[in-house]
Structures are given as structure tokens and as C-alpha cells.
N, C-alpha and C positions, 0 to 999 in steps of 0.2 A: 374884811377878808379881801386880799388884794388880789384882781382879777384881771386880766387882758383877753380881750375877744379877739383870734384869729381862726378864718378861713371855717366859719360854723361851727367852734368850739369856742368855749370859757375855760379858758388857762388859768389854774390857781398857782398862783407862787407866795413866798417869804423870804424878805428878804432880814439877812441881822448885821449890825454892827455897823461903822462910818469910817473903817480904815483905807490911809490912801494908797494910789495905785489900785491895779485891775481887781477885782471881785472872786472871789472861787465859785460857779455855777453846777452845783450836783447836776445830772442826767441821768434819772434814774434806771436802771432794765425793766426789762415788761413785765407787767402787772403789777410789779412793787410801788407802795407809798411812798411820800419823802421819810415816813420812820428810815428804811432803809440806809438813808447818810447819817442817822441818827450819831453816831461811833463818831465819824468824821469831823461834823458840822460843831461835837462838842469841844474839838479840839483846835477848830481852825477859825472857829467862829470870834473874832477880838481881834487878834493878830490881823486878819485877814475881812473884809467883808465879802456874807457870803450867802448866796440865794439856793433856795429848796422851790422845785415847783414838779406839780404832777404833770407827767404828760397826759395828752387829750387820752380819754377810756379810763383816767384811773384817779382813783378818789375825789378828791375837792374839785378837778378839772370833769367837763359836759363827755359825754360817751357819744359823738354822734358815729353813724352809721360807717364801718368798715369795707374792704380795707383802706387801713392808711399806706402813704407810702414815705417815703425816706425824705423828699420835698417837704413835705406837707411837717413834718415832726422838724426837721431844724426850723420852718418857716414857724412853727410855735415857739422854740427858742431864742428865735430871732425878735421875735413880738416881745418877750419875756427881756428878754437884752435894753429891746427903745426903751419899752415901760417904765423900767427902772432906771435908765437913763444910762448906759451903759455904752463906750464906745471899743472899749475893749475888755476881753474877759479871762480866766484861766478855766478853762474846761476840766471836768471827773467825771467817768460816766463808767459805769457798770454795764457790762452786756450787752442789750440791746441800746442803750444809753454811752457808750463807749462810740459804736456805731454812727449815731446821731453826733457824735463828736468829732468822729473823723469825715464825716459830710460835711459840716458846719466845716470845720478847719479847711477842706476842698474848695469849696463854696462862697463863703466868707472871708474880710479881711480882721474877720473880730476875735481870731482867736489868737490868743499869745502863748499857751502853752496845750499840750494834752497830759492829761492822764487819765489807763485806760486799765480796767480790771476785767479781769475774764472776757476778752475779745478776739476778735478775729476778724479780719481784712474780707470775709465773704460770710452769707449767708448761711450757704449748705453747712457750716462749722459749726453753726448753734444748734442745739436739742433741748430748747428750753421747758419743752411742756411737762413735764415730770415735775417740774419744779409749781405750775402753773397751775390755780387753782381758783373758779371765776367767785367771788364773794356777793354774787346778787343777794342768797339767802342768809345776809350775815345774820352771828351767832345761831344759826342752824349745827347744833349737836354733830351732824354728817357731815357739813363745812369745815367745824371744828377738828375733829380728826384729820378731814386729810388734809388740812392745811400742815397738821402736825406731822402726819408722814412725809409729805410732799418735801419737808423739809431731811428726810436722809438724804435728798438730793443737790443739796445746795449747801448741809455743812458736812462736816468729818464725824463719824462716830466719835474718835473721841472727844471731840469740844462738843456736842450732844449728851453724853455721858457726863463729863466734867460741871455741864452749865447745865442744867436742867430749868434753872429759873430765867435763863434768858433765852433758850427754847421754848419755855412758856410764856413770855413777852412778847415774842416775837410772833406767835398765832395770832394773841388780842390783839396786836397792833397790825395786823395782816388784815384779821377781820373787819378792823374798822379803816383802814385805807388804801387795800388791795384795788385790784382791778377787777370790774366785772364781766359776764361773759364777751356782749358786744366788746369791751375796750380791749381783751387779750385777745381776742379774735383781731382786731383791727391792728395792732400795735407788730402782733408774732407778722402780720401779712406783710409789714415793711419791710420785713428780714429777707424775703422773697426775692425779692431783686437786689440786692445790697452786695455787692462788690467793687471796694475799690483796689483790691491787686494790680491792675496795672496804671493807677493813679497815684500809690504808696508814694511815689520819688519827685509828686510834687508838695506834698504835704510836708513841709519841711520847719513845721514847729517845733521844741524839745516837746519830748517823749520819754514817757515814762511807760512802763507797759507790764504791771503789775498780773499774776495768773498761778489761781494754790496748784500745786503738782498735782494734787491729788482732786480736780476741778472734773466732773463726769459729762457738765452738760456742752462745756466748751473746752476742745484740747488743749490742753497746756502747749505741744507743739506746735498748735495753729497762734498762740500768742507769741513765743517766740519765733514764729516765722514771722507774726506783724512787726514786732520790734527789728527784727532783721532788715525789711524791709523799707521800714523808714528811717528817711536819711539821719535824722538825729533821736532816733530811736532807741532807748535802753529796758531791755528787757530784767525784772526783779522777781525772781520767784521764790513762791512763800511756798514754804515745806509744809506738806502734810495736810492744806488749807482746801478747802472745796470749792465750788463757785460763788458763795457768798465770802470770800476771803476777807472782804473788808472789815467784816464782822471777828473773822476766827482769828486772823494776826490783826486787830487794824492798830495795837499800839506799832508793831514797825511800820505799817499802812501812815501812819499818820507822821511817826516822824520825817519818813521815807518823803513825803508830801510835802510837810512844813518845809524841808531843808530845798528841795527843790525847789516850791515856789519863791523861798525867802530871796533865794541868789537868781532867782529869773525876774524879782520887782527891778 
């Protein structure tokens, strides 16, 4: 299991495949496993070489003590980048992971592309905890439920309805590599100070900036205000899609991704 130690945590990552040019690097949102790029990783992973890794607090990566802040999670990204040998990358990040992407792109000269799903350029715009659910007690019966409710918050009634079996995949797979208490406590606390609004107009990577209409925990309006914001920013919005959107649409999520990375190698 391939690990890097940064800054009093053990960073798990995965990396697949040996294709050249930059790498696609998931960033996951908080409290989610790498299952979460699961949808993604199946489609880009070949074409593309491409790495999964937990942020510090959640699953295969060490929980130390909270909070984190916004430094401290790209400098785990960063660790993840040397390790695997990495001098340039294309960034995906969901949510809190979207976030980390656009620091890293501030910060860094490693980033060649973003794309960003359910995000927004400041803190106060996320309401993740409805979604957030700590799995210390995994497969605990009481876990199991509200993991399962927790999620009217993150997909659409009707791909809930429609999918039932991948509704229920997506608890197992919650329960066995969610985030536990200490790590969402640590991880929601970087959101705390996370404002780059008047930084947007130096961050001037292509942009993509994916966000379902119908998304409760982050505004759709506050994604397309980030897409507006950045200079080569295009904002894509998926009808109807919740804040796990990359799940409800991700065949146009996915092709949406391939075509952009393809013409940015």
C-alpha cells in the first residue's frame, strides 16, 4: 500500500496506468473515500494516468489531531505529486477537494489544468455537514442508516429512486472508507478560512467548473460565480444533479473531462 508521510500524517494514494503527459490527480471532498472517483477513474484511467489518494482524516490516510487548514492539505498533495514522481499534473476535486485545487493552482507551479465540481471560491458557500457522517462505528446498524439518509443530500430523488443498487453501494463503500469523526472535524475546519475571491484573476489555468442545478450543499450560483471569475474559466451545468453530480450525470462528467484533458495534453 503506497504511502508518503507529510507534516504528522500517512498519505495513502494509488496510482494506475503509464500514459504520457501529466497524470489526472482526484481531490477528494470531505469525509469521502477515493470510492468517490470511482465513476471517473473507470473511464480515464488508460487513456490517462491517474492517481486516488485519501486526504489526511480519511480512510487508508492517519487522522491526526484537527483542525487542518488549507496549507497543510495541498502540502499533502504536494507530498503525493514528489512521491509519485510527478512534475506536473491535471487537477479534479469535488467540494472540499475542488478547494485544495484551487490553493494548489495559487500556490503551485504544478498545476496544468483545474477541474472543479460542486465549488465555490469561499468557505461560507459550503454546507457540507448534512452530507457528513463520522464512520468510527463502521457497520454499526445506526451508521448504516444515516449514512443512507445523509445521502438525500448529496444525490437527486430521482437517481435515488431509479438506482437503488448503487444507493446501496455507495453506503458499503462509505462505511468502509469514509472519514471519521477527528478527520471531518479537521478537514470541514479548512473550509474556515478558504477564500480565494480576490485571487480568482491570478489563477489563470483552463477551467472547467462543473455544478448539478439542483446541488443543496453548495449554490449552483456560487459555482458559476467561480467560473465567472476565473480568467479561463467555463462554467458546465448538469441538470437536475445534486452535489455528488459526478456520480448522477458522470457519463457527460466524464466525457466532458476526457475531451478537455485530451486537447490540454
Amino acid at each position: 500500500m503506497p504511502t508518503v508521510s507529510n507534516r504528522g500524517a500517512s498519505i495513502y494514494y494509488a496510482t494506475d496506468g503509464d500514459a504520457e503527459g501529466p497524470p489526472v490527480v482526484f481531490v477528494a471532498d470531505a469525509g469521502l473515500g477515493g470510492w468517490s472517483w470511482g465513476w471517473q477513474h473507470a473511464a480515464l484511467a488508460g487513456p490517462f494516468e491517474t492517481v486516488v489518494w485519501d486526504l489526511r482524516g480519511t480512510g487508508r490516510s492517519t487522522a491526526p489531531a484537527g483542525p487542518y487548514d488549507l496549507e497543510t492539505l495541498v502540502s499533502d498533495l504536494e507530498a503525493v505529486c514528489r512521491a509519485a514522481g510527478y512534475r506536473r499534473v491535471h487537477l479534479v476535486g469535488l467540494g472540499l477537494g475542488g478547494a485544495i485545487a484551487l490553493e494548489a493552482a495559487h500556490r503551485t507551479g504544478r498545476v496544468e489544468t483545474l477541474s472543479l465540481v460542486g465549488t465555490a471560491a469561499h468557505g461560507d458557500a459550503f454546507d457540507l455537514d448534512s452530507l457528513l457522517v463520522p464512520v468510527d462505528d463502521d457497520g454499526d446498524d445506526e451508521t448504516t442508516a444515516a449514512l443512507a439518509d445523509s445521502l438525500e443530500y448529496g444525490l437527486s430523488e430521482p437517481f435515488r429512486t431509479d438506482h437503488p443498487d448503487v444507493v446501496e453501494g455507495i453506503v458499503d463503500w462509505r462505511l468502509e472508507g469514509d472519514a471519521g469523526k477527528t478527520g471531518l472535524q479537521g478537514q470541514l475546519g479548512a473550509l474556515e478560512t478558504f477564500d480565494v475571491r480576490d485571487r480568482l484573476f491570478e489563477i489563470t489555468q483552463p477551467a472547467l467548473v462543473f455544478h448539478g442545478t439542483a446541488d443543496e450543499l453548495v449554490s449552483p450560483a456560487a459555482g458559476k460565480t467561480l467560473a465567472g471569475g476565473l480568467p479561463r474559466g467555463e462554467f458546465v451545468p448538469l441538470e437536475g444533479a445534486g452535489h455528488l453530480a459526478t456520480i448522477e450525470r458522470s457519463r457527460v462528467v466524464n466525457d466532458r473531462l476526457f475531451d478537455f484533458l485530451e486537447y490540454e495534453e
